[in-house]
N, C-alpha and C positions, 0 to 999 in steps of 0.2 A: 504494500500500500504506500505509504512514504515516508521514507526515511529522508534529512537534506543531509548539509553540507560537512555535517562529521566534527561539528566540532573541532576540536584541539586536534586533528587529525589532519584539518587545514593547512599545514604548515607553512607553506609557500607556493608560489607559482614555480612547478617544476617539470622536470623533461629530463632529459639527456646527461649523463654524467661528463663531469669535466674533471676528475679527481686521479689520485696518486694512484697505481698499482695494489694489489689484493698483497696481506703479507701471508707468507710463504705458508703453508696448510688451510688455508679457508679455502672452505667448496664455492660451487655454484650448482643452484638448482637449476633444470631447465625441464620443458614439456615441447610437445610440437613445433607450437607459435609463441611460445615464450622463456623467459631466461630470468632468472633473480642472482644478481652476482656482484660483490663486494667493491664498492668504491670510496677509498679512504675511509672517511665517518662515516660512510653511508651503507647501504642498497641498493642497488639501482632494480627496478622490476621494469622490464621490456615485454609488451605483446604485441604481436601481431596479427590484424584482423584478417577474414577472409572476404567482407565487404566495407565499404564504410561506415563509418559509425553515422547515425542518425543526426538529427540536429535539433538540439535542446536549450531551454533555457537554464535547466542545471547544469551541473560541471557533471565533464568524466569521470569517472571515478576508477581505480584498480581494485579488485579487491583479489586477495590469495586465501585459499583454504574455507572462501565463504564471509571472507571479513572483511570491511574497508580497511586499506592502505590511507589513500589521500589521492588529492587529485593530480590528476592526468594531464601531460602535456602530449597533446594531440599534432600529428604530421600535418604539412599540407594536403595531402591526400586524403586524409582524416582514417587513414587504413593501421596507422601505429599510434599507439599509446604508451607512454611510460613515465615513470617517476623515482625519486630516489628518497627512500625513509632511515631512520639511524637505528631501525627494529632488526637485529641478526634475528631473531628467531623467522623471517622472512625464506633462510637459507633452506627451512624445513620447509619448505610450498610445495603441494601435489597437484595443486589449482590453480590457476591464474586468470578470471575474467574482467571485460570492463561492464562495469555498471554506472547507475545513474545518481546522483544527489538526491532525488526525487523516488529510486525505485527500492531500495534497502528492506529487505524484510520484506517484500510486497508478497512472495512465493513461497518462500523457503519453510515454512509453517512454526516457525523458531517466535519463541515468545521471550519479554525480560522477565525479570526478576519482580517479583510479585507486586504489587501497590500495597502497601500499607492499606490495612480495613481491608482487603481481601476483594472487597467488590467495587465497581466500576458508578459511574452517575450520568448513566445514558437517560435513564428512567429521568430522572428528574430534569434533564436538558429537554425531552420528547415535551414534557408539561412548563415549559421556563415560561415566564411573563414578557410578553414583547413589548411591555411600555407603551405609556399613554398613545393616543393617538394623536398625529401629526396634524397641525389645522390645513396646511397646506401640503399638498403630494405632488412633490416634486417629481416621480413617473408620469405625471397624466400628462394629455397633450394638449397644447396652450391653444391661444387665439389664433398662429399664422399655419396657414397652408406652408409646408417646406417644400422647397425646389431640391432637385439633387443636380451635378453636374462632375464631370471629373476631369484634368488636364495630366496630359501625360507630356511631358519634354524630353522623353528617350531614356533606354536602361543608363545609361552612362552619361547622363546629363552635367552632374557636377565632382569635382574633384573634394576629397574628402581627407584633408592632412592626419586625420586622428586614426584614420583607417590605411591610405598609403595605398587609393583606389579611387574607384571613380563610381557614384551611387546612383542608380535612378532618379528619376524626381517627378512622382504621381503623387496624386491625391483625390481623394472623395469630396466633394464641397460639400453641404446643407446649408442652405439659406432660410431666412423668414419671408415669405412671397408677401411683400406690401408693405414690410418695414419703412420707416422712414429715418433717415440719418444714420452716422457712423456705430456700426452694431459690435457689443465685447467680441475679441475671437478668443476659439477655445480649438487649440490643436492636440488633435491623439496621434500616437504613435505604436503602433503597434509591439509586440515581444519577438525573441527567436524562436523560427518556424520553420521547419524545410519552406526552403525558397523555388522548387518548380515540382510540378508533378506530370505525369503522363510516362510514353516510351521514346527516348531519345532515338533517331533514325542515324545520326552521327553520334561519336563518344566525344562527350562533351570535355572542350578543350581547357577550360574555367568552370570555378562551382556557379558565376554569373555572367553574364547573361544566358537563359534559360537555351539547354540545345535545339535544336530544331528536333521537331516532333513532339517538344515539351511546352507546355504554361506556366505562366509566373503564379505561385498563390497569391490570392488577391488578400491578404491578411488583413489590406489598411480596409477591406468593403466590410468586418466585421463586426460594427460598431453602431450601427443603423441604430437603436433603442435610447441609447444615448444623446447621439447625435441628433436625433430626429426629437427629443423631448427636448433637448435646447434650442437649436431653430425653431421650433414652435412656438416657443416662448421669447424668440428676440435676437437669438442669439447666431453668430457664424461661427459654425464648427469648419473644421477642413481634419480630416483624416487621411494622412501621408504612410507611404509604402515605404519598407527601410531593406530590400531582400538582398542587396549588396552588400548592406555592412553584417546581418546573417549569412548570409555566402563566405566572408572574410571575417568574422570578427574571433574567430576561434585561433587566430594567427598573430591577434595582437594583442599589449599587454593588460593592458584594462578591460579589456574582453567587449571594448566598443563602445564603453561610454561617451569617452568624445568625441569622437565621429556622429553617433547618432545624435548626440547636444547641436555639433558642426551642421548635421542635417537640416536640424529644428529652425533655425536661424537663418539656413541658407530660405528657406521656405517662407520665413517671415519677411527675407529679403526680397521675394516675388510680390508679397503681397503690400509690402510697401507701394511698389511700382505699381502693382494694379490699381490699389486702393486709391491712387491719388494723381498717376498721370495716363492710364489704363496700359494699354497693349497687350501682347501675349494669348494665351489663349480665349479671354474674354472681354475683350474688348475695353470700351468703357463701362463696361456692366457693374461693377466693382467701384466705381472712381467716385468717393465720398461716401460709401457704407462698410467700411472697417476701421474698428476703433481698435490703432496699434499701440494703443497709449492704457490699454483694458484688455489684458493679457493674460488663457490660463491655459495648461497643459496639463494634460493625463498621459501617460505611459505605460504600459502595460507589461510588466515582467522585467527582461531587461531595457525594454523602453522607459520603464519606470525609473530605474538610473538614470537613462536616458534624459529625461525629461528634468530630472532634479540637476544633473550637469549642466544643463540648458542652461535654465534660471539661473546657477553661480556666473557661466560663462557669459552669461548677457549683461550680469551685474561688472564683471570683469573689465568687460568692454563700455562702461559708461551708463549702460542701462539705456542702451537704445529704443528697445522695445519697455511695456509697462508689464512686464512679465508678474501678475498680482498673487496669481494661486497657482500650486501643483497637487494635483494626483497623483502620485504612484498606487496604481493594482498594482495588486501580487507581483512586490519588482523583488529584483537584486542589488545587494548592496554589499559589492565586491572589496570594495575601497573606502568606505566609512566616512562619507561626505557628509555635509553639515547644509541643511537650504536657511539659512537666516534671512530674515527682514521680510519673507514672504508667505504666503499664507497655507497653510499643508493639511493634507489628511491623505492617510495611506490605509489601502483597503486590503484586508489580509483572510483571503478563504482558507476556512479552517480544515477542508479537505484537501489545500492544495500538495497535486501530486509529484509538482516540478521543482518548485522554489518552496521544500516547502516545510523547508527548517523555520520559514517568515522571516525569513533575516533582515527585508523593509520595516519592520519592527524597528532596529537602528534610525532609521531616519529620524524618528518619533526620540527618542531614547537620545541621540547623539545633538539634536537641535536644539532641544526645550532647553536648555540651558546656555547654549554655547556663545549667547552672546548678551550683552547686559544691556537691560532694559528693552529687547527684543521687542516691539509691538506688534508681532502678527500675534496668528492663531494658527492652533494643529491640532491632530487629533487624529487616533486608529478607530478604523470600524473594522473588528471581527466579526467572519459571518461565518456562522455554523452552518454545515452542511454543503459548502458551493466549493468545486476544485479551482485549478489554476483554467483549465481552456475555454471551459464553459463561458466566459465572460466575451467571447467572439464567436463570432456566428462560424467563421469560419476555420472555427478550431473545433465545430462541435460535429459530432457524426448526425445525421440526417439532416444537417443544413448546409453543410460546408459543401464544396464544390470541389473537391481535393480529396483523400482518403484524409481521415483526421478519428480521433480517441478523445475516450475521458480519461487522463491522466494520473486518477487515483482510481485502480484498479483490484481484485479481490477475487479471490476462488471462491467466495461466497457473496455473491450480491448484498445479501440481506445481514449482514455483517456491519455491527454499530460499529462508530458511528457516520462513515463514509460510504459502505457498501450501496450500491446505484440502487437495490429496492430498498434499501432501511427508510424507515420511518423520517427520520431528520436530516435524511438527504434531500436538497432541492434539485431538482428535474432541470434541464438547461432552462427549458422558458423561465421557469421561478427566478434560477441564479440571474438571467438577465432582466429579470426584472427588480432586481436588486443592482446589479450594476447600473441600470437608468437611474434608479431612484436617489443613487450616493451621488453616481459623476455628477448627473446634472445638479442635484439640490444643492450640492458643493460649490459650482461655480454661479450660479444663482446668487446663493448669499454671498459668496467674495466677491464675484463682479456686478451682480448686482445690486447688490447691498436687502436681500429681500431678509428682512429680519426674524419675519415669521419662521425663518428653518434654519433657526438659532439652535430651534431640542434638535433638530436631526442631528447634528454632533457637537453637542456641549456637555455629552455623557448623560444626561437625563433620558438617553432611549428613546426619546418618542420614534414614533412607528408608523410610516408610511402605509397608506390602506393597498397600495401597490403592489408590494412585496410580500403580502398574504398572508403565511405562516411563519416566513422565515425569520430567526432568532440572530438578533445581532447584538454588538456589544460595543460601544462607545467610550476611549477614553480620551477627554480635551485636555488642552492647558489653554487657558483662557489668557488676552492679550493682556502685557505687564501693567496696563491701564486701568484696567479692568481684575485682577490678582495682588495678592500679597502672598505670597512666600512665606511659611511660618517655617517650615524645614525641608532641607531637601531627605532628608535621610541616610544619605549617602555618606554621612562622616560620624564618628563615635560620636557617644550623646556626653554632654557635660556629668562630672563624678554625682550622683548621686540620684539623677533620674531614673534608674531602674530598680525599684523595689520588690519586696515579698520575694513569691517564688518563679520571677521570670530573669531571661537573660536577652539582651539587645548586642549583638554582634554585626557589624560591617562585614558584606560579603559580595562578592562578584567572580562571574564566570561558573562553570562547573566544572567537577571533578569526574576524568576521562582517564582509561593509562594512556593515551597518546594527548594531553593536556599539558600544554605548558607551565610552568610554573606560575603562578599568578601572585600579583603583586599584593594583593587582599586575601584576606581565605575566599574559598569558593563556597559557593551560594548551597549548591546542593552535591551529591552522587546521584551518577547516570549513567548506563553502559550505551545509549543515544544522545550526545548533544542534539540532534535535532528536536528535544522537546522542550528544548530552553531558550525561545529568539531572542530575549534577555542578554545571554551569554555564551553563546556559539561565537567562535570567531569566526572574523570574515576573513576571505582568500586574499587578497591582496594587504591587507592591514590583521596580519595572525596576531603580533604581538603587542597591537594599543587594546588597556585594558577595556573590557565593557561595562555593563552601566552598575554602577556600585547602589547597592539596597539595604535596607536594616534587616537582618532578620532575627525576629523574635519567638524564642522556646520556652515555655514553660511549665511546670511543673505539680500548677495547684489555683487554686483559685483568688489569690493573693497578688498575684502579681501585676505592678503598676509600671510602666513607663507613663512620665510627665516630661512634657514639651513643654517649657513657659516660655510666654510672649514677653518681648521685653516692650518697652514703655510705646514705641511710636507703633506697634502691633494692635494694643489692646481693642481701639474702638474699631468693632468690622461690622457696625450697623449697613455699611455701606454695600455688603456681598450678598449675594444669594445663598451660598452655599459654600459649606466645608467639607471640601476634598480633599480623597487620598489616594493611594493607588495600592490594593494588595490583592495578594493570593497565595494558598495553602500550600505550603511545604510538602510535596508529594511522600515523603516520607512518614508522612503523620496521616489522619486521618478523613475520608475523603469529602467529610463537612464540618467546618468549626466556627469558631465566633467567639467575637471579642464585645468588648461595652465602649464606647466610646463617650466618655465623660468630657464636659465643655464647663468649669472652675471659671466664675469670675472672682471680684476683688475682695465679695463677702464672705467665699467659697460655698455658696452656691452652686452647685451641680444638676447640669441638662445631663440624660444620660441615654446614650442611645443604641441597640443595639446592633451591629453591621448588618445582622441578617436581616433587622426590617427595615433595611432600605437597599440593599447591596445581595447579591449571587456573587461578589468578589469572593467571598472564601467557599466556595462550591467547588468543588475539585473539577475542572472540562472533560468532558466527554471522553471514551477510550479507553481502552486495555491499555496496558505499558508494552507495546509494540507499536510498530510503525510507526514509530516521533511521536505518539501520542501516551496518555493525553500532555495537550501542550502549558506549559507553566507562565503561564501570561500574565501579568498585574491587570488588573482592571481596576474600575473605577468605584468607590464607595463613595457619596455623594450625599450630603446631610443638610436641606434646605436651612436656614440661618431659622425661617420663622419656626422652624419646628421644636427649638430651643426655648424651649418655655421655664420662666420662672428665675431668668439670669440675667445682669446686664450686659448688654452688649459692648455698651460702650467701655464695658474693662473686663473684657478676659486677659484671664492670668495664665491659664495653662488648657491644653490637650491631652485629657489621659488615656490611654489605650490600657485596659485592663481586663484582666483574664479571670473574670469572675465568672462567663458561660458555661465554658468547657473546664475539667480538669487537666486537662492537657492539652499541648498542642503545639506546632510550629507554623508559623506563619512570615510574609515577607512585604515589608511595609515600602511605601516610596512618595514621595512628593505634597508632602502637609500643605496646605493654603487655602485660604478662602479666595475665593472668586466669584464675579460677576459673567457671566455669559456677555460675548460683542464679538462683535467686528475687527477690533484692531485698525489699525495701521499696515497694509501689504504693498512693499513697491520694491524696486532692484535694490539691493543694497546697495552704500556707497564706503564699506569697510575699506578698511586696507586689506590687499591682497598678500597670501604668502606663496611660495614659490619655490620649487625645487631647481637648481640649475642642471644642465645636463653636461657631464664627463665627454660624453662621445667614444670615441674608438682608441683604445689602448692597447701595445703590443704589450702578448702576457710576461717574454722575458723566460730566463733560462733558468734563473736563479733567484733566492733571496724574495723580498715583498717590496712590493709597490702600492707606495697610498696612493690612489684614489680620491680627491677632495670634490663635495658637492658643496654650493653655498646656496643657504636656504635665506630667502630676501622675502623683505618687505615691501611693498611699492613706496610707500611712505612712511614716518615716523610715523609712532602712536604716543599718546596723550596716554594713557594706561596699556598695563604690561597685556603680552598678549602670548598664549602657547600654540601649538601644536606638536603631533606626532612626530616622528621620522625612523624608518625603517626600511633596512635594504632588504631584498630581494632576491633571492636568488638560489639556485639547486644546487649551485655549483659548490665544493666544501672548499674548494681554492679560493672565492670569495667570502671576507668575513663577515659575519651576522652583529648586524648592530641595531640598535632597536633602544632611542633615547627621545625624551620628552624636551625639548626647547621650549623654554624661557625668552621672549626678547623682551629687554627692560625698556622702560618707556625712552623713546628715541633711540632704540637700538634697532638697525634694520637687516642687521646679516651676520648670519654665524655660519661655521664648516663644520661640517657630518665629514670625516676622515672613515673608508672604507678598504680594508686593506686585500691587496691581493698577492698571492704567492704563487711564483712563476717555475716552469721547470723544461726540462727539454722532450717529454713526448708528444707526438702528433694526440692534439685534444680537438676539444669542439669550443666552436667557438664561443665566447658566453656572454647573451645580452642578459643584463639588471635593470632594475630600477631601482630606487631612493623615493619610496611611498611618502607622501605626506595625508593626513588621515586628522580628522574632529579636532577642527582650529579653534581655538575660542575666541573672540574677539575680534576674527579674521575672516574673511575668504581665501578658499584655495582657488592660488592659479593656476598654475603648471603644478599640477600637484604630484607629478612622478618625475624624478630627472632619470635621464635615462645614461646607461652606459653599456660597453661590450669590450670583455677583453678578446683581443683577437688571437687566437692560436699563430704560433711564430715558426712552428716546428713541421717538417718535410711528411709529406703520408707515406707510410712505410707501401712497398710493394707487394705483391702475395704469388708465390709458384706454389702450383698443386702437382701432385706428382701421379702419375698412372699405375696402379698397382697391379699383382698378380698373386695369385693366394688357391693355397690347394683348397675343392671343395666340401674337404671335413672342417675345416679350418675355423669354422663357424661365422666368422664374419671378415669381409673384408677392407679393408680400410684407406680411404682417398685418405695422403698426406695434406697437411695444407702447410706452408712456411710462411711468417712474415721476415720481409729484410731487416724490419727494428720492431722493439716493441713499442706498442703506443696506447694512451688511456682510452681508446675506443673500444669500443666493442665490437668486432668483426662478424660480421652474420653474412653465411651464404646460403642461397637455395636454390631448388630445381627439381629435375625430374631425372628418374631412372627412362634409359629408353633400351630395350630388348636390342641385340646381336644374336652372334651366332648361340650364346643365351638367353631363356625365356625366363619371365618375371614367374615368380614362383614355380617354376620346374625346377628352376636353377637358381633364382636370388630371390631378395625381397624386400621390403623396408624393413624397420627393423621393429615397429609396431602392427607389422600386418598379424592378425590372428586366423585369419582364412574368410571369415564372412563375409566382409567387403568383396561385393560384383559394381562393378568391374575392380580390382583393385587400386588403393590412393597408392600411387608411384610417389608422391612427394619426399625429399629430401631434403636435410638444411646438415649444415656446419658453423661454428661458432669459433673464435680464437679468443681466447679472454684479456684483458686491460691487463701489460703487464708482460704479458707471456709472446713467445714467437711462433709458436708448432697446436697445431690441434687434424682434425680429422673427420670427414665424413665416412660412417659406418653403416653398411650396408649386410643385412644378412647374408648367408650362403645357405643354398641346401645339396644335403648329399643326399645323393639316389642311387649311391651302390649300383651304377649303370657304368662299364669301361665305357669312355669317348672322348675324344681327343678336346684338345683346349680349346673355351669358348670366350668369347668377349662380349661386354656388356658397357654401357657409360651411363655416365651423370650429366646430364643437360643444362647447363648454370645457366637460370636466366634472372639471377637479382643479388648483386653483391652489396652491403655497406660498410662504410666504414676503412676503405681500402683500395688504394687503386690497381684495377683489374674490368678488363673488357670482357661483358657479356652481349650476349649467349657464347656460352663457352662449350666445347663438347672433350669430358674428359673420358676416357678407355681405362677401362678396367681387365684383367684376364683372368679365369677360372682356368687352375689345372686341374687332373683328373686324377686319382686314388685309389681305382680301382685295378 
């Protein structure tokens, strides 16, 4: 069903070893299409496909013996996979396959380790409260008739620097037929999708533009429900086609975020021209009904990066466009971006079966604080029961026009709480009608300020008559205008706030054996970080910690933690409501509850209990397999008027007290009262930070070479400002650095020193990156420098020798020679082809067991990192038959790592024994 992104498993963006020689006694595993064998620190695990890998919005993944590895750096041809881990018990691998982020557990019938209470809270999710009703339903369809129209300007219309290619450039319009004046636009952008379908008549030369015989999938026409309830109500949507930077983007390092951002912009750059001097493909039809100054994006998947890249890079640039609000669906969030100053909410289906550790959870997590006095608004809506495809038409089977799946999948349909017939599964129609009802009511209130669909995500639930049955779940942070911050949570509590019998402990990330050490204790134990979108790390940013929480244990029904307000806190006549963010310690019990006491200055006590107002500490939905159930904070929410009998105007303190339950653990976050609004949403005009890029360095024969990046500011800052900074890379000849920068006010540039050590065998070449990751007080600009050592050293040559071997002899054996050793790994393969010897009368491979018709003749050889001499072994058979000597060859038709000309045809000879 789904498993994501592995957690602490994540280690780096990796591929191909570039490392020292094996020392002298380590093995190497190997199978048909794969090999696991020793590189310096490492492992390196190589497979090789028999078709191409698919195209997903998850990462590849290895797994050996049934277990993730870590992810996959994928060939150009997308036919090889490999990574390199510092796990020797690797060396024991009898299996080697690639899997999905999204697929883990799906088949395997393999369950975790039990939940605490023993049973699961499907039941109570089937009967959950879906919250008041909404006064206005942002799915129904408004006043204007919508026009549709599309423009295409050719697969290879624009050149794309983030991608190092050239992208289509189509798109969907929807209009409001009769509007008058310049109308918000609102651009979608679709996820990664296979980019053509059909049967190619030629073999296609590029994964884009689509061969002949083939169609493009229309991915950007998936979005009709959405697009078509905003056009109705005023709005110009345009949905753009991205299948080029899916075609390519599993080649670069950000895995396409800025390229697809580069897209978004370049497209706002057409409609500039349309909107205001016309030409192109509509004339002046356009010229004064697009408002570029009232700007909002949705994304979907990795368009969901996509989109939130946008927004920093437009603010980067000046803020040319009025870029006010983003959507991320179901995105990725590779690299741990921050969208400041603009208005957010990210929608996370809780059966997703692709992305679907929810790692867009970070957006939410990484933003709410990162920058001070922030004046937007954000917010997550969880929706129970919808996967990741469903939310496009053209991702969904009986509507799409392409072969397409529901990507959370199950040997038992009816299987809570994702299974296609379960009860709490929504139907694709349902899920889309739940995606209408978020995107548009979201860019409604942000661009058009309609205030009435304040509850659809202020965390108060309210519930769209749209969306039917479906169960969702809302947590906001309201604009700093509109909030007071009483605690974040995240840092110990002053000596003496924890009384009786509880304990209040700072904690983040979770605890995996392939978990990094973490700079906090960890949150919880998990043999899946994908049930934690909290504290999974991300792929490109492993080592910046994630979001630190209080978590609170106790013991007995005594126990107090006290938040006191200090003096400019006290009067919150002015809020609506005191929020918080929790949810139950999956190790504890799968429903609990706390009191939540409100002390003012006479100590007077409101006192209120979570449960009746909040399903935060309900344990979600799910068995403890497939990533579920998932450990999400949600919203507990204490209207201010329901505080009866205290003065407002002096609270003293927040008690959270364990007088319900006798026991219990639970995980607290984000204390404050707030007011529901609007905020402030426009491009920021932060300072930007900035990774420099190295470029191309010879590795050198000898000894280490630093590496310096300078990480800049565009301008001074008035107050201090941090970010991340971490190198990248598989290679164990580059060193792993991973530091928190500080620049002090007026400081605009420090050096990340990255060391490399250089030596004299033929290696691979090794490009890095210098990640920057959750700036505070900053935007990212250039948020990766890049660099590549270059290998300096000669490719050794390879002679194979023609052998002759009596036919008792049991097998016979192709020499293979290198002229030097070198840290590659040499792989060869090919075919057995019959002589005056016949395949199995006389030889055979050396896994034939007889039942294969016709039989697999395939062959391979390998030379290891290191070594000079290795060998392809072929069986022999004897037939106790006299006959004079026979010959047989090996047909090379695919060498790596070596220079040697194929197809190669090498001679073997059998003699005779009898």
């Amino acid at each position: 069903m789904a498993v994501a992104l592995l957690g602490g498993a994540l280690l780096s963006p990796v591929g191909l070893a570039h490392a020292a020689p094996p020392e002298p006694g380590q093995s190497v595993a190997q199978g048909k299409n794969w090999t696991v064998r020793p590189v310096g620190d490492g492992y390196e695990v190589t497979l090789r496909l028999d078709t191409p890998a698919p195209m997903r919005n998850a990462l590849p993944l290895i797994a050996v013996n049934g277990e993730p590895v870590g992810v996959a750096k994928q060939s150009a041809d997308q036919r090889t996979v490999s990574l390199v881990s510092p796990d020797p018990t690797l060396l024991q691998a009898k299996n080697v396959e690639l899997v999905w982020s999204g697929d883990l557990g799906r088949n395997d019938g393999k369950k975790g380790k039990s939940l605490a209470g023993g049973v699961t809270t499907d039941k109570d999710w089937l009967k959950a409260p879906l919250g008041p009703k909404l006064a206005v339903d942002p799915g129904a369809t408004g006043k204007y008739a919508v026009e549709t129209a599309e423009y295409n300007l050719g697969d290879q219309a624009v050149y794309l620097p983030g991608l190092g290619q050239k992208s289509e450039v189509v798109g969907k319009v929807y209009s409001p037929k009769g509007a008058v004046g310049a109308r918000p636009l609102v651009i979608f952008l679709h996820g990664r999708h296979s980019v053509c379908y059909g049967t190619p008549t030629d073999e296609p030369a590029n994964p884009w533009p689509c061969a002949k015989g083939e169609k493009a999938i229309p991915s950007y026409r998936g979005y009709d429900g959405p697009a078509k309830a905003l056009a109705s109500n005023g709005y110009q949507v345009v949905s753009i086609s991205a299948n080029a930077i899916n075609a390519y983007d599993g080649g670069v390092f950000d895995t396409g975020a800025q390229a697809r951002a580069e897209l978004i912009l370049d497209h706002l750059d057409l409609w500039k021209k349309w909107s205001t001097v016309g030409g192109g493909p509509f004339g002046k039809k356009f010229v004064g009904k697009v408002d570029l100054n009232n700007v909002g994006l949705m994304g979907h998947s990795r368009g969901g990066e996509g989109v939130a890249r946008a927004a920093v890079l437009n603010a980067d640039r000046g803020g040319k466009y009025g870029i006010r609000a983003v959507l991320p669906l179901a995105p990725t969030d590779f690299a741990r971006a921050t969208v400041p100053g603009v208005a957010m909410s990210v929608i996370l289906p809780y059966c997703d079966g692709d992305v679907s550790d929810l790692q867009g959870q970070k957006f939410y997590d990484d933003t709410r604080y990162s920058v001070t006095g922030d004046a937007a608004t954000r917010s997550t809506v969880t929706v129970l029961g919808a996967n990741h495809n469903f939310f496009n038409t053209e991702w969904t089977p009986g509507q799409s026009v392409a072969p397409s799946n529901d990507d959370w999948y199950s040997d038992n349909d009816k299987a809570a709480p994702c299974g296609a017939k379960y009860a709490g599964r929504l139907t694709p129609k349902q899920q889309q009608a739940v995606g209408t009802a978020y995107v548009a009511g979201f860019f409604r209130l942000q661009l058009g300020h309609e205030t009435k669909l304040l509850p659809l995500l202020d965390g108060s639930n309210a519930h769209p008559a749209s969306i039917g049955k479906a169960v969702t779940r809302v947590v906001s942070q309201a604009p700093v205008a509109t909030r007071r911050d009483i605690n974040k949570l995240d840092a110990a509590l002053p000596k003496g706030s924890v009384t009786g019998s509880a304990k209040a402990t700072v904690c983040g990330g979770v605890d995996e054996a392939t978990q990094r050490a973490a700079a906090v204790a960890t949150c919880l134990k998990t043999d899946n970080g994908s049930d934690s979108p909290h504290w999974v790390t991300a792929y490109l940013a492993s080592k910046t910690p994630t979001t630190a929480v209080t978590k609170l244990t106790w013991t007995g029904k005594t126990g107090v933690v006290r938040i006191k307000l200090s003096a400019y806190q006290r009067d919150v006549r002015r809020y609506s409501a005191l929020t918080f963010r929790a949810t139950p310690d999956p190790s504890g019990a799968p429903k609990t509850d706390l009191s939540v006491r409100v002390v003012d200055g006479h100590s007077r006590k409101a006192v209120v209990p979570v449960s009746a107002v909040s399903d935060a500490l309900l344990r979600m939905p799910g068995a403890h397999d497939s990533g579920l159930p998932k450990n999400l904070l949600r919203t507990v929410r204490i209207p201010t008027s329901s505080l009866k009998g205290i003065d407002l105007r002096d609270v003293r303190a927040i008690e959270l007290a364990t007088d319900k339950v006798a026991t219990g653990s639970v995980f607290v976050s984000d204390l404050a009262f707030a007011t529901p609004g609007l905020g402030v949403s426009a491009p920021s005009k932060l300072p930007q930070v900035s990774a420099s890029n190295v470029g191309k360095v010879a590795e050198g024969n000898s000894g280490v070479k630093n590496l310096d990046f300078w990480v800049t500011l565009s301008r001074p800052s008035i107050r201090p400002i941090s970010v991340y900074a971490e190198s990248n890379s598989d290679s164990p000849a580059v060193a792993s650095i991973a530091k928190h920068l500080v620049f002090k006010p007026g400081q605009t540039k420090q050096k990340v020193t990255v060391a490399v050590t250089g030596n004299t065998r033929d290696s691979y070449d090794t490009p890095f990156g210098l990640v920057l990751s959750v700036p505070h007080d900053a935007l990212l600009g250039q948020s990766i420098g890049n660099a590549e050592v270059i290998d300096d050293d000669p490719t050794p040559t390879l002679t194979i020798g023609s052998p002759t071997a009596a036919e008792n002899a049991g097998t016979i054996k192709f020499p293979l020679k290198l002229s030097a050793p070198s840290d590659k790994y040499v792989w060869l393969g090919g075919d057995l082809k019959d002589g005056t010897a016949v395949i199995r009368k006389d030889f055979t491979t050396l896994d034939d067991d007889g039942t294969q018709n016709p039989p697999d003749t395939s062959v391979y050889g390998q030379i290891e990192p290191g070594k000079t001499t290795a060998d392809i072994e072929v069986k022999l058979v004897d037939d106790h038959v006299k006959e004079p000597a026979e010959t047989f060859s090996v047909n090379l038709t695919s060498v790596e790592g070596v220079d040697y000309s194929v197809p190669a045809l090498i001679k073997a000879t059998i003699t005779d024994n009898d």
